[in-house]
C-alpha positions in Angstrom: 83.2 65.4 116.3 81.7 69.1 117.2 85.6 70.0 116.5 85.3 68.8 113.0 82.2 70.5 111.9 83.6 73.9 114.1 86.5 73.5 111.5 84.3 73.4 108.9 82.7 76.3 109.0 85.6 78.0 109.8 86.6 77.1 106.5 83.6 78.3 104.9 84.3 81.5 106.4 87.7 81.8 105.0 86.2 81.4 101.2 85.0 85.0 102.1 88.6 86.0 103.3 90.1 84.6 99.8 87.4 86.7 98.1 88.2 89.7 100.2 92.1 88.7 99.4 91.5 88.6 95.6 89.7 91.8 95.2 92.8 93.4 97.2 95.2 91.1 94.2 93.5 92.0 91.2 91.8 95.3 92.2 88.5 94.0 91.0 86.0 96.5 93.0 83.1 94.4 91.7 84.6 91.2 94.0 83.8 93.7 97.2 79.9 92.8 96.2 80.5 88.9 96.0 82.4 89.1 99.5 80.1 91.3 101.5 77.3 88.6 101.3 79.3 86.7 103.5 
């Protein structure tokens, strides 16, 4: 199941891509802090 957990994190990973996606959305400058800590 390594493929499984591989997916997994991948998806983790995205959370910080949606972050990153929202900041460009709503313009927030203060959602570049909660997405470089990724």
């Amino acid at each position: 199941m390594k493929m499984a957990e591989d997916g997994i994190s991948a998806w983790l990973n995205s959370q910080c891509f949606v972050l990153g996606l929202w900041e460009r959305i709503l313009g927030e400058r203060k959602m570049i802090v909660a997405s470089s800590n990724c």
